[in-house]
N, C-alpha and C positions, 0 to 999 in steps of 0.2 A: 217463198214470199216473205216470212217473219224472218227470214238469213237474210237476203236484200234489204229490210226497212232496216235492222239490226247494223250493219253494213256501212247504210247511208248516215245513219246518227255517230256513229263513230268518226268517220270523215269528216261531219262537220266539225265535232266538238276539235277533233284534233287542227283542222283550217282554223277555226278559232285559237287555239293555244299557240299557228303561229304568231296570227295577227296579234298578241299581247306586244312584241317588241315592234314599237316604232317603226314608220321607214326610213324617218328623218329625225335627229334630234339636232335642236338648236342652241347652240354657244355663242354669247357676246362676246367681243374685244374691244378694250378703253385702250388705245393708243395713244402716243403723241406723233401721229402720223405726217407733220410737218417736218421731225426731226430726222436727220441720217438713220441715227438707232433706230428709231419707231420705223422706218421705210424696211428696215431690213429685219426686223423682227416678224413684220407682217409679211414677209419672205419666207420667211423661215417657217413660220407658222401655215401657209397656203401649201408648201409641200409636204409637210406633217400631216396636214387632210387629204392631202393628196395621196398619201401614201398610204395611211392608213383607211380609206374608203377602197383603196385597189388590194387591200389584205385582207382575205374573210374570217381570216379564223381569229380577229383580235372582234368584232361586231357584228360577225355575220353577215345578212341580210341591211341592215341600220346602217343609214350616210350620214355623217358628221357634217355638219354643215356651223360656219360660223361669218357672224356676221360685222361688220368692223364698223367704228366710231372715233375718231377724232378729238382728244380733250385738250389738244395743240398749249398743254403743258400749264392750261389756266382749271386749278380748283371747283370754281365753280361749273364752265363747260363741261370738265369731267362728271361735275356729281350730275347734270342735266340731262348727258347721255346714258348715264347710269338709270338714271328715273327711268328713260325713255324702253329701257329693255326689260324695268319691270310691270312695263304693259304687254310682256310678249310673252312668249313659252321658253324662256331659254333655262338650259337647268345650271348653266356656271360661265363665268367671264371670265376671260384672260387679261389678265392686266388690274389695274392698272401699271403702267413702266413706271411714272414718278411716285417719290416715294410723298411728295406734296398733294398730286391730287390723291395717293392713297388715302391719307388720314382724310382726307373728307368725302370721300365715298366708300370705307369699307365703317361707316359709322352706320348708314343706312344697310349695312349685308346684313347683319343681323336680326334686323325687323324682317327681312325679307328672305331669311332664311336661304340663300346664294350664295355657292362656293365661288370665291375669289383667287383665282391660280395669278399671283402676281407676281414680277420681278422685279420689284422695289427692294430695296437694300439697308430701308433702314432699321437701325437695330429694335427700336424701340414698338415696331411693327410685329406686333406676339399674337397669339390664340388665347392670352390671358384677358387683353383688351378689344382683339376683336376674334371671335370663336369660328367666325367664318372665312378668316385669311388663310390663306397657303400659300407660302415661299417657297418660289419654283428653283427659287439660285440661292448664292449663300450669303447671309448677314454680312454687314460691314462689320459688325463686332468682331468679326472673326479675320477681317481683316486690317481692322485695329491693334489686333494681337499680331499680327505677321509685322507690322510696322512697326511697333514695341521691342521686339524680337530682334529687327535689326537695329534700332538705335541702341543697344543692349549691346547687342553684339559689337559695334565697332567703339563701343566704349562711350557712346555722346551722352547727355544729362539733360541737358536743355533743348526743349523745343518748340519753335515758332508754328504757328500754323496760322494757315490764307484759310480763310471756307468763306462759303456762301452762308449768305444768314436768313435758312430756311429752314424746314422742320430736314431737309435731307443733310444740312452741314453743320447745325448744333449739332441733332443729337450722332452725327458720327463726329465731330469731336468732343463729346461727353464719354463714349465709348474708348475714342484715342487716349483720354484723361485718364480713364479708367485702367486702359493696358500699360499706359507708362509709369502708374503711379504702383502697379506691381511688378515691376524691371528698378522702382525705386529710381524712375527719370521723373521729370515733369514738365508740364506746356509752360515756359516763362513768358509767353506774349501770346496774343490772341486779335489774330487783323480780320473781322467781316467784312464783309464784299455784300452789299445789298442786292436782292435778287435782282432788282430793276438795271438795265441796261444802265450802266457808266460808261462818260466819256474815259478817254486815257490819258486825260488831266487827274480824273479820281481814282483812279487806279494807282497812276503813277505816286499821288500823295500817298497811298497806304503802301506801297512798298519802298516807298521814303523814309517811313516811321518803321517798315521791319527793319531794314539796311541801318538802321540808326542801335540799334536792340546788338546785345552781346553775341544771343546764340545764332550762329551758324547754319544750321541744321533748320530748314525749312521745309514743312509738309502741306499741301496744296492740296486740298479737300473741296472742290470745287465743279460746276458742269461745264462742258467743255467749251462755249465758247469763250466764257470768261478765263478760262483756266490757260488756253493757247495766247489769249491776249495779256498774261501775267506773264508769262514765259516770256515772251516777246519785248516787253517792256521791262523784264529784269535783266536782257541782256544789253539794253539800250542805257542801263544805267550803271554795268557794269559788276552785273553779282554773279561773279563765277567765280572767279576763284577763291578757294577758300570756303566759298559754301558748299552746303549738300543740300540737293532739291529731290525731294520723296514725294509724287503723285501714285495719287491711292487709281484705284483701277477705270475711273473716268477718262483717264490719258490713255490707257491701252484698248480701251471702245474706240475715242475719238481717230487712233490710229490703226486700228483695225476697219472699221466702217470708211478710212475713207480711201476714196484713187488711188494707186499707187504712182501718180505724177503729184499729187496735194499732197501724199504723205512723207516724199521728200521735200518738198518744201516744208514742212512742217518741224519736220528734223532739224532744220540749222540751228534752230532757237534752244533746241532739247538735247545740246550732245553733254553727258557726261551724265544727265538726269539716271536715278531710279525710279521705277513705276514699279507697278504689284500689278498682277494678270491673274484672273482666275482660272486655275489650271485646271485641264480634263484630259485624261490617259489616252494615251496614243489606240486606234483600232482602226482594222481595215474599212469596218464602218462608216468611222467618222472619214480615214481620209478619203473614201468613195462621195463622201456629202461636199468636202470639200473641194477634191475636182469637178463635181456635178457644179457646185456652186457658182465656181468662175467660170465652165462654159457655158452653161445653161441658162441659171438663175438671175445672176449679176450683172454677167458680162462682163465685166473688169468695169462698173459703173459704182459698185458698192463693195465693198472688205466682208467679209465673216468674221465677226468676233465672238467671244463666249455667249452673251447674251443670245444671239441668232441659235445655239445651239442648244441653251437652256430650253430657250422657245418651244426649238422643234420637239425635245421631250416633253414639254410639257402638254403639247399635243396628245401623245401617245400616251402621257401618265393619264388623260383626261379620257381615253376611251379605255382602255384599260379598266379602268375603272367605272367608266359607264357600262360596259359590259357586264362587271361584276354585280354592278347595280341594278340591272336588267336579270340577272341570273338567278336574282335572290328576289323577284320577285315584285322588285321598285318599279312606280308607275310615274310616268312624265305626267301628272296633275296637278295645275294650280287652281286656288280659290281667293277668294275678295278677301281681304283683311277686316273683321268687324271693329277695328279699333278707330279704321277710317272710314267703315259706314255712316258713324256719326256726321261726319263733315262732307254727308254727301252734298251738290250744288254748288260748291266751293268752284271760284274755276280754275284752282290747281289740280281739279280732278281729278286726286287723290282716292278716290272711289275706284277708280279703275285699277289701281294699281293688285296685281296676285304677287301672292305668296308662292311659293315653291314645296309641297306638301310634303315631298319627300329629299328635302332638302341634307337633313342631318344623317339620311341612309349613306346619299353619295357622299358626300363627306367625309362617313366613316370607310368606304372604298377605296375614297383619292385617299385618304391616311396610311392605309395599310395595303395598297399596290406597291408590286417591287420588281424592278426588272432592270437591264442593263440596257441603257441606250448611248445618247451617242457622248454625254457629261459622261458614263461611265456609269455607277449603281446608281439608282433612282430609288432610296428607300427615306425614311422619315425617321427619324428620331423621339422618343417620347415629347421634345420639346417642340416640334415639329418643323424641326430644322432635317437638311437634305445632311445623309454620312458625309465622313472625308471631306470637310469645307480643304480645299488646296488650292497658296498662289504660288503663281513665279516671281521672282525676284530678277526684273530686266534692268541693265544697264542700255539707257541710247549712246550707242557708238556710230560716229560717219553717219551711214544709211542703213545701220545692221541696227538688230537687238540683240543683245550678247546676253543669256539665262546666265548670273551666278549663282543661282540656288533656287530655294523651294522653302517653301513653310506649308507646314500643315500641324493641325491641332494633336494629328498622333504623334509625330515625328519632330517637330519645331522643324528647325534649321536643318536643311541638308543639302550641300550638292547631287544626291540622287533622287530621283521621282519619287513622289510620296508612294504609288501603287508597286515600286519594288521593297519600300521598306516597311508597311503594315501588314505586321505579325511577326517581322524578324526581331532579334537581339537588338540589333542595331537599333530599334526603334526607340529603345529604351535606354541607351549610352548615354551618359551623363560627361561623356569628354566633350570638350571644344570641338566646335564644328569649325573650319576654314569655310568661306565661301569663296569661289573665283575670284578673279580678279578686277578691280575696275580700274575704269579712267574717269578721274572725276572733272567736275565742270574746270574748265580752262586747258584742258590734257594733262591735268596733273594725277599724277602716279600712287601717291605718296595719300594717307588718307588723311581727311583732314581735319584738324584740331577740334571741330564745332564748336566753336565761341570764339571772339576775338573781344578785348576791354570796351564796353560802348562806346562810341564817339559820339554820345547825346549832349555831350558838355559838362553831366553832372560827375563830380568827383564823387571816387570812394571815401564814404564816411570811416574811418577807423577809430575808436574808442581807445584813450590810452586812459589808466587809471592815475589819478593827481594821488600823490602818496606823501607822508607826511614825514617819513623814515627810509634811508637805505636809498638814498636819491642817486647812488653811481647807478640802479638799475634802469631807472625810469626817473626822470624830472621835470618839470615845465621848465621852458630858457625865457627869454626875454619873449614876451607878445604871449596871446590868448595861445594859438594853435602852435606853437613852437614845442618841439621836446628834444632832450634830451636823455643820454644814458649806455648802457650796456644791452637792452631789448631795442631799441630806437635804432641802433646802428648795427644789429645784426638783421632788422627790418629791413633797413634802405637800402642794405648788398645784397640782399636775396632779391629786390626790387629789382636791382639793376642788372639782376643776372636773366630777368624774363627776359623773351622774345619780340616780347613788345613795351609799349610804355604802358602804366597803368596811374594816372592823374588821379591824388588822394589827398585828403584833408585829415587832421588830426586833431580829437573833439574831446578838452578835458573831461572826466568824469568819478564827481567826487566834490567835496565843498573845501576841498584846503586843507582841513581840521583836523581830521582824522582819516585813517586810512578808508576805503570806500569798500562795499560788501562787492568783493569778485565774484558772485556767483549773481546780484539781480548785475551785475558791469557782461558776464557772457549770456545771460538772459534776455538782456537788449538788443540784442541783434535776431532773435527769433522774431520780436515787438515792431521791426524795422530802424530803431533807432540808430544802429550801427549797422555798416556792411561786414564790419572785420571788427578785431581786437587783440592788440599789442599791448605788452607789458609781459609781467612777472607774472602769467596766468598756467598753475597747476592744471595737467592735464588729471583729472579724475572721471569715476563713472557718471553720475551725477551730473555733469556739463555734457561730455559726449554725446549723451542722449540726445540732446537738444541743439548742439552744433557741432560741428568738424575742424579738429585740431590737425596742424602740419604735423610734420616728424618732428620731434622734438628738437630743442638744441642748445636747451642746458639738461646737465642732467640734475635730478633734484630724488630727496628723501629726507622724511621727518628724523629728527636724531633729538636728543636732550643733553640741554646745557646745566650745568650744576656749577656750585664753587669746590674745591676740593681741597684736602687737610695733606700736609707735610707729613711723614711718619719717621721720627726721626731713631736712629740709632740707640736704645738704652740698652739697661744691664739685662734684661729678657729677649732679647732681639734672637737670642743663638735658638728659642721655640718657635720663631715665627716660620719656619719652614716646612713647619707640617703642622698642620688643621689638628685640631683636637682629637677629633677620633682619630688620624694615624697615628698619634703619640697613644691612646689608650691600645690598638688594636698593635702594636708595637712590642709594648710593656707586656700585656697577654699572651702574644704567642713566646718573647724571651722564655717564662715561665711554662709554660706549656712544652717547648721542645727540651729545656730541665729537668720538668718531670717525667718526661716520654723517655730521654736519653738513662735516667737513674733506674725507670725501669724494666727495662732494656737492660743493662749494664749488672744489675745490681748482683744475680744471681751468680756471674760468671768474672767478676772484675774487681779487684779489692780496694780498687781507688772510690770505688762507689759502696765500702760495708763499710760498717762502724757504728756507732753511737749514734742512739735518733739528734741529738744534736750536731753530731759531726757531719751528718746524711743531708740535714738541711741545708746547712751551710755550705758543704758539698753541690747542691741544686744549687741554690744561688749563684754561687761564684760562678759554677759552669755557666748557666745562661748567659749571665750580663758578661763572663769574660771573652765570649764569643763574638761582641759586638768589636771587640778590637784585634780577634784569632788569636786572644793571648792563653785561651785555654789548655792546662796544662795536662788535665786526665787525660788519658787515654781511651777509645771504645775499642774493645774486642769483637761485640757480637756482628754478625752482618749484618742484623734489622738496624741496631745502633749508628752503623759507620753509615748506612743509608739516608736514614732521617738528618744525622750530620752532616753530609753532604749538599742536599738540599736546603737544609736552614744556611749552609755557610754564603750559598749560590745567594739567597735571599739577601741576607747582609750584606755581600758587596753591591747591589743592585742600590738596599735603600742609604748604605753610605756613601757611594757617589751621588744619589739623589742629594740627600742633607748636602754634602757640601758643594754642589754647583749652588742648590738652592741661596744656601748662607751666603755665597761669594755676592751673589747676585745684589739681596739684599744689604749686603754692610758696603757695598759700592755703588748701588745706582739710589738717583733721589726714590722712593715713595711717597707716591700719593695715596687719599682715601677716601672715600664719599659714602655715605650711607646709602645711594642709591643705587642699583646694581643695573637698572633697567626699566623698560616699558611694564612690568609687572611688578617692579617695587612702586609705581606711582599708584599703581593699579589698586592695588593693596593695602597701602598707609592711606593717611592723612596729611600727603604732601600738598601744600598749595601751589601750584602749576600756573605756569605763566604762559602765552601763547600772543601772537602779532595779531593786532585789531582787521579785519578783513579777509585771511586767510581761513584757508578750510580746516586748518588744525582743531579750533572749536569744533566742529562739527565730530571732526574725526575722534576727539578725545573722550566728548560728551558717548560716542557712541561706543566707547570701550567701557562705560560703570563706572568715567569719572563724575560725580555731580557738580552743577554750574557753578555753586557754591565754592570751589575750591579753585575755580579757574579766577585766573587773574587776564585784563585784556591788558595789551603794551604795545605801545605805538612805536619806538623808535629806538634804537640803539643805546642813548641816553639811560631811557627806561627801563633796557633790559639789564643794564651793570647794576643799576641805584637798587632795584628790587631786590635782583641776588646778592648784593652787598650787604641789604638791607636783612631778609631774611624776614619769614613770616611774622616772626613776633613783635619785627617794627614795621607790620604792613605791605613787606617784601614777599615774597616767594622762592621758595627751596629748590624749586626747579624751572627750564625754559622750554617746551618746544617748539621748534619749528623747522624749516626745511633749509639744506644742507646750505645752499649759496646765502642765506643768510647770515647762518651760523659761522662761516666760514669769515664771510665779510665782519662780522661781531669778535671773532676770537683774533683776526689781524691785529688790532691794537686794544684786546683785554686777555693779557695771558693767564691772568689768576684763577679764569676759567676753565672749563677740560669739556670735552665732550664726553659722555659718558656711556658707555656701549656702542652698539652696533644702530645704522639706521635700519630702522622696523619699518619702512614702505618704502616701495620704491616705483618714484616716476619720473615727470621731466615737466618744464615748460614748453608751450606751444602758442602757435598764432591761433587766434579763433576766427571762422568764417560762419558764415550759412552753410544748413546743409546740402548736399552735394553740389557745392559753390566750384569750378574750375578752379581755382586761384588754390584750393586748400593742394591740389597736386602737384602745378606749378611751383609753388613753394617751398615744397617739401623739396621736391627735386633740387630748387635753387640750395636750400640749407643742407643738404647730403652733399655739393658742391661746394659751399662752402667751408665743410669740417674736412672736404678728402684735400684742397687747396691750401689750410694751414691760414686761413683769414677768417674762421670763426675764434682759433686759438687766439689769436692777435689783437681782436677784439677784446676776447675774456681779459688777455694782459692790460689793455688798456685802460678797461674804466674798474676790474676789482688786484688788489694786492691781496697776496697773501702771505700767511706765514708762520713757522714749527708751530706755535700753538696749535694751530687748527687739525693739522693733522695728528698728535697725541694724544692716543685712547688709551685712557690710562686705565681704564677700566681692565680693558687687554691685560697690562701689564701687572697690573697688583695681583690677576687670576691665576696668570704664569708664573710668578714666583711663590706663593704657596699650594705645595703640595698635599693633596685629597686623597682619601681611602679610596677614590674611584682608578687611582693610577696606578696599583699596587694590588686590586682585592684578587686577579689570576696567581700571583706570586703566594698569596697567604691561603686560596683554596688549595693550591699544589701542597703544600705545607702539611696543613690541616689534614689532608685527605692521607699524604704517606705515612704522619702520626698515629692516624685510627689502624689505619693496614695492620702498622708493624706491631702497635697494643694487640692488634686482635689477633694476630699471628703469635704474639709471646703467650697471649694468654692460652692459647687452645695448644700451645707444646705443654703449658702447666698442666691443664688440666686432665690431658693425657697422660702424663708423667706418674698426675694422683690418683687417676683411674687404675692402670696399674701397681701400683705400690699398694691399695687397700685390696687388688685381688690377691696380690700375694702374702699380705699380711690375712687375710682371711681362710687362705690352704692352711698356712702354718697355724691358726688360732686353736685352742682348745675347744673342740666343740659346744661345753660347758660354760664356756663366759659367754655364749652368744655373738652376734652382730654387731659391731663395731654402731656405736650412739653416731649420731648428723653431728657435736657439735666434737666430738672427736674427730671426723670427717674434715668439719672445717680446720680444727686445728694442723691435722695433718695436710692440709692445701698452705695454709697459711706458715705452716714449715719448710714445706717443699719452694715458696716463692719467697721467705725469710732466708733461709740455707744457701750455702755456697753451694751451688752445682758441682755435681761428682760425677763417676762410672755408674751406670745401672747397678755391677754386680757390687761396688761396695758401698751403693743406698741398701740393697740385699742384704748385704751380710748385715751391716749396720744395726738395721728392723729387726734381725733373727734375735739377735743378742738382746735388742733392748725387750723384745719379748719373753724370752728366757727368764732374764732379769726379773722382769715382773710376774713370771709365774713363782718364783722363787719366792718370791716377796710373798705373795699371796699364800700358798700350801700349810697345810698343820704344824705345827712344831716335832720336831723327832724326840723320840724316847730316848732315855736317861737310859 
């Protein structure tokens, strides 16, 4: 009996534990079920329930049931169907599809605690601002980035962009701004489309005003039906060739969603166009969804595009996760909101509206569900964005789409599918990608330039500098905007060399007076004052920054101009061939291989004994009579004839040196300047002169010279009288500036010299805007013109030149006297076979006397003792005094003279 009641309580409590899951749970859908999209999403979404109600093991026992609503693409109807489902039990909605009625109904998720599974697109659509959105497909941002990537890629700068002017086409072109302005392109015009229905009178006028715009390169950010009526009316007025038209993935819905008899007619307007598609990996899967689709579901009435297929996952991510949410324990209960109790009676009836209790559980389930459906992985990101956002990159051809590639955030650019390259090498190659091929709009082949010169009427502003000095490079001719010069007509042949015309004005700048500051003259044109800037403008770092220089096409380098002294011929002239220390390091070693050679010689050679006065004199004459090989002694020993040897080698070396040197000097003019270089200004207290405008200031100031010592000089004129003048009548001791001046300046003032080497080296350039077409165009045209022999021709025409200017005489005064630096291997050879042979003579002496005091110490009388150290040294100083003999009659020699002295010493003999 107590086993049975036992029994029966068990069974219930367990019938109870199943009844905790639901039999029904309820999900809303915000549709635009007016639209193609919206019809086929709710397609897509109805077999998703379908399929997952007929699977038990994703819900079990629990039917998904969802129920659908209409916000036919107006804001406010959506937020009202929105209300209308938080009088219900539903635990999450799909949708909203626009990303317009999104931002005004996922404002209220939040109060309401209501996960949002939508496929809105726009970027600005976060978990930061609304905690309760989930993106079911992938951000436009991300496909901002794919669009980036190819204007990038085929090298364009400029880009126009069509959008609609609603919260879905700002903020994806604030996004497009964003990805192009790190590719270093950027949007040069900006045409809105007002959401409201326009006739194709207002259409037509805004793609009047883009056709009127430089860049080529147009991107069409737009909903579909305005975007197929742009298409339409850009071919009616003729913009194909030569343009590129980029539609973001609105155009591959529009052409996917619809007939396949509408969607060739669609085509005629769109051949050569590229679209972006959001790409999802090939599986037998998906293509069994998509066979089902066209017999079943559709009937050839509706396309399947990605959206349809986001959908149906996002079915599945939603049970999925309702299960999990069931598993752990979550209960489907809502309660009244006390925040709206207060305004109970109101008759927005606000009172009614529940909360969703367990809203932030499922939440956290739809976040961290992860399976593979029919997009391919279905996971989340911290950011709460889906993995592998991936498009395709189609070209419309005929009636075909032709894939030349792929983008994705792991991989960029590829012609192969993003799903065979994440995790390979390849993913990460930093080589050029090729994409396939296209045919662009008109059937042209060939890729196309993006930009052509605006034809809005407005001329290019070009800035030329009014200069006050050196007017063959730049001048004003007769009238305001007239110029002339050597920059002005190497301008107008590079002009004529574009491809097209390019209609420009030319805008003095400067007051007459003086020359004008070239760095606020390339500054202006960041300001808009100028588009360009011609003239005599130094490419340095400093401007670069701020604008974009052609290839050069003169070349240019700072140099200094000095006056320079005659050195003429006197009675010392025959020293000037060698620096001071060679003549002292000269004289030195003469004597030094005299004394090496005497000692050496002395012991074994009788031209080298005699009288300490004869011995000296002896040295002398040997060294210095060497310098002419008239030395008369003789060497015997080997160390001697070696050291001789090499000293003789040395003297013919440094007497051909002296007399090229000499010839040099007593035949060619000499000049002389106290300055030697960019570091003798450096150094002294020279006062420096520099052209009013030029970056020399700048440049000089920043070498440690102070302002104080700079001199400014406007003009040709100015630079003779100063240097003439010379600092202590107000002049200046030196000039710099850069080479085509100096060059121009030294033509008719020879008295001048340039003085060294130039210390920087750059060029003139055109200056434009940055990343302006025109700065490439140019370049090209001036590498055409120096390889054709008409930039030379030019140069011939407006400067002369002549000997002065090329005469560095600096060069020349350095080359004809000779330094200890030309010479010091010759004198360490020297020096070093000196020491050898000394320390070789010495160490035979002093073995010579090692021996001689052993043997005078056998023979000694044991009774005188050990021979005294300074008898020692005497006897060293005998041995390297004395003529060298035989060992045995140095022997005998010592016997006797010991003998001798024992004699001398002994007692006297008895009587």
């Amino acid at each position: 009996m107590w086993v049975l009641l036992w029994l029966l309580l068990l069974f219930c409590a367990f019938s109870n534990g199943l009844s905790t899951r639901p039999d029904v749970v309820n999900v809303g859908a915000v549709l635009s079920l007016d639209s193609d999209i919206g019809k086929h999403i709710k397609i897509a979404i109805e077999e998703g329930v379908k399929d997952v109600n007929s699977n038990k093991s994703v819900l079990q026992h629990t039917k998904l049931q969802v129920n659908y609503k209409s916000s036919n693409c107006s804001a406010f109807l959506g937020l009202t169907q929105a209300m209308k489902y938080m009088e219900t039990d539903v635990v999450a909605i799909i949708g909203p599809q626009s990303s317009v009625v999104a931002h005004t109904i996922l404002s209220i998720a939040q109060e309401f605690t209501t996960p949002f599974l939508s496929l809105a697109t726009d970027p600005t659509l976060s978990s930061i601002g609304f905690p309760y959105f989930v993106r079911t497909t992938h951000s436009d941002r991300f496909q901002m980035m794919a669009v980036a990537e190819v204007v990038s890629h085929y090298g364009w700068k400029q880009v126009t962009v069509i959008y609609i002017d609603d919260d879905y086409g700002r903020n994806g072109l604030a996004a497009l701004d964003d990805a192009l302005y790190a590719k270093r392109c950027r949007v040069v015009y900006k045409a809105p489309i007002p959401p409201r229905k326009l006739d194709r009178g207002g259409i037509m006028d805004i793609l009047v005003k883009v056709a009127l715009m430089e860049s080529r390169v147009i991107v069409v950010h737009v909903h579909r039906g305005v975007g197929l009526q742009v298409f339409s009316l850009a071919q009616d007025l003729g913009m194909s060739i030569g343009y590129v038209w980029i539609a973001t993935d609105w155009l591959a819905a529009a052409l996917d969603t619809a007939p396949p008899l509408r969607s060739q007619i669609m085509m005629n307007d769109l051949q050569g166009v590229l679209m972006l598609r959001q790409h999802t990996p090939d599986s037998e899967r998906k293509q069994a969804f998509i066979a089902k689709w066209n017999k079943e579901l559709a009937v050839g009435s509706l396309g399947l595009s990605t959206y349809a297929l986001h959908a149906y996952d996002t079915v599945w991510l939603l049970a999925h996760a309702i299960d999990s949410f069931l598993n752990e324990g979550g209960n489907v209960s809502l309660s009244n909101d006390s925040k709206l109790k207060s305004i109970n009676g109101s008759r927005l009836h606000l009172d009614k509206m529940l909360i969703f209790d367990d809203g932030p559980l499922l939440l956290k389930n739809i976040l961290e569900t992860e399976f593979v459906g029919l997009t391919g992985l279905i996971k989340f990101t911290s950011t709460r964005s889906l993995v592998f956002p991936a498009y395709q990159i189609v070209n419309l051809i005929g009636t075909g789409r032709h894939i030349i590639g792929y983008w994705s955030n792991a991989s960029s650019l590829s012609v192969i599918a993003p799903e065979l390259l994440n995790g390979s090498s390849a993913n990460h190659s930093s080589a050029p990608v090729e994409l396939n091929s296209v045919v662009w709009p008109g059937e042209a082949l060939t890729t196309p330039r993006g930009w052509v010169f605006p034809n809005n009427g407005n001329l290019l502003k070009i800035g030329v500098p009014l200069r006050v000095g050196y007017k063959e490079f730049v001048s004003q001719d007769h009238g305001v905007n007239n110029f002339k010069g050597f920059c002005i007509d190497v301008f107008l042949a590079a002009i004529d060399l574009l491809p097209y015309a390019v209609p420009h004005k030319f805008i003095p700048f400067g007051n007459g007076r003086e020359n004008p500051s070239y760095d606020e003259l390339v500054y202006s044109i960041t300001t808009g004052m100028f588009d360009g800037v011609v003239g005599d403008v130094t490419i340095v770092t400093n401007r670069t920054r701020v604008v974009d220089f052609t290839q050069p096409y003169a070349a240019s380098g700072l140099v200094i101009v000095s006056s320079v002294k005659t050195l003429n011929s006197g009675a010392w002239s025959f020293l000037r061939p060698f620096s001071h220390e060679l003549w002292g390091v000269c004289a030195a070693f003469f004597l030094l291989v005299g004394i090496v050679v005497w000692t050496l010689e002395h012991r074994t050679n009788n031209e080298f004994r005699g009288p300490p006065k004869r011995q000296m004199i002896t040295i002398l004459w040997f060294s210095f009579s060497t310098l002419f090989f008239a030395h008369r002694e003789s060497t015997v020993s080997t160390l001697g004839r070696m050291v001789l040897l090499i000293w003789l080698f040395v003297v013919l070396i440094i007497n051909s040196s002296y007399t090229a040197s000499l010839t040099s000097i007593l035949t060619l003019q000499q000049l002389y300047s106290p300055i030697k270089g960019i570091d003798t200004l450096k150094n002294s207290q020279d006062v420096v002169g520099y052209q009013v405008g030029s970056f020399s200031e700048q440049y000089l100031f920043g070498l440690g010279i102070p302002k104080s010592r700079l001199r400014p000089l406007g003009s040709l004129e100015e630079y003779a009288t100063a240097l003439e003048r010379g600092p202590k009548r107000g002049g200046v001791d030196a000039v710099v500036d850069e080479r085509p001046y100096v060059d121009l300046f030294l033509a008719s003032q020879c008295e001048f010299r340039v003085i060294g080497e130039e210390f920087t080296k750059s060029g003139w350039g055109f200056a434009f805007a940055r990343d302006s077409p025109l700065t490439i165009d140019m370049s090209t045209a001036i590498l055409t013109l120096s390889e054709n022999g008409d930039l030379q021709r030019i140069h011939d025409k407006w400067l002369t030149t002549s000997s002065c200017s090329s005469d560095n005489t600096e060069m020349q005064l350095q080359s004809n006297r000779l330094h200890l630096q030309s010479f010091w291997v010759l004198y360490a050879v020297t020096g070093s076979v000196c020491v050898i042979a000394l320390v070789m003579h010495f160490c035979f002496v002093c073995c010579a006397s090692r021996n001689n005091d052993f043997e005078v110490s056998r023979s000694n009388n044991p009774n005188l003792g050990e021979s005294s150290r300074s008898k020692r040294m005497q006897n060293l100083w005998s041995l390297i005094d004395d003529k060298g003999s035989s060992r045995r009659e140095r022997k005998r020699r010592r016997l006797e003279e010991i003998a001798s002295q024992r004699m001398t010493e002994a007692p006297g003999t008895s009587t």
